[in-house]
C-alpha positions, 0 to 999 in steps of 0.5 A, a space after each residue: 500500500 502506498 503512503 497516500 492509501 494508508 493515510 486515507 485509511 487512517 483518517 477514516 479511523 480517525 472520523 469514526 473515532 470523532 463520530 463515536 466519541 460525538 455520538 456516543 451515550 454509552 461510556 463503553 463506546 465513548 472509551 473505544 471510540 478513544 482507543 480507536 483514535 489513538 490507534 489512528 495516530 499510531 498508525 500514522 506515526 510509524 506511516 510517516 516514519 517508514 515513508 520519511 526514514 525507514 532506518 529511524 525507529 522514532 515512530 515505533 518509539 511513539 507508539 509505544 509510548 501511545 501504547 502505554 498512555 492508551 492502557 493507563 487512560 482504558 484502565 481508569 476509565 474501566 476504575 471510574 465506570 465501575 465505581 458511577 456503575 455501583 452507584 447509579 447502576 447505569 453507565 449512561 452519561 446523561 447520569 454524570 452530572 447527578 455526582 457531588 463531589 
């Protein structure tokens, strides 16, 4: 696939990931439609790094940090969708700002 092809595919990745994160009611859906976009500037990192410089690995270095901070976000996320889910017993957004603090 050529460089123009990819980049293609990867801004669709990236519109859905908007759409789903726009569109979305279901907190579940919203933290996949973030995990998607971060796929998408994973993608994009090692696209530019290959077509740019295949001899440089910075763009595996990036997505590997991307890799890592994505994990962190997904796992408290998961930690707060468990703790509104024990006390609404929904996951919907539209109960979010019922919370005091």
């Amino acid at each position: 696939m050529t460089v123009k092809e990819l980049l293609i595919i990867n801004s669709l990745l990236f519109a859905i990931g908007i759409y789903g994160v726009l569109t979305r009611r279901n907190t579940i859906g919203i933290l996949m439609s973030v995990e998607l976009i971060f796929n998408s500037a994973c993608l994009n990192f090692v696209v530019f790094t290959r077509a740019l410089n295949p001899t440089l690995l910075s763009g595996e270095v990036f997505v590997l940090f991307i890799i890592a901070v994505a994990a962190a976000e997904a796992a408290v996320g998961l930690a707060l969708l468990f703790n509104i889910y024990r006390s609404f017993k929904d996951i919907a957004t539209d109960r979010y700002n019922l919370m005091r603090g």
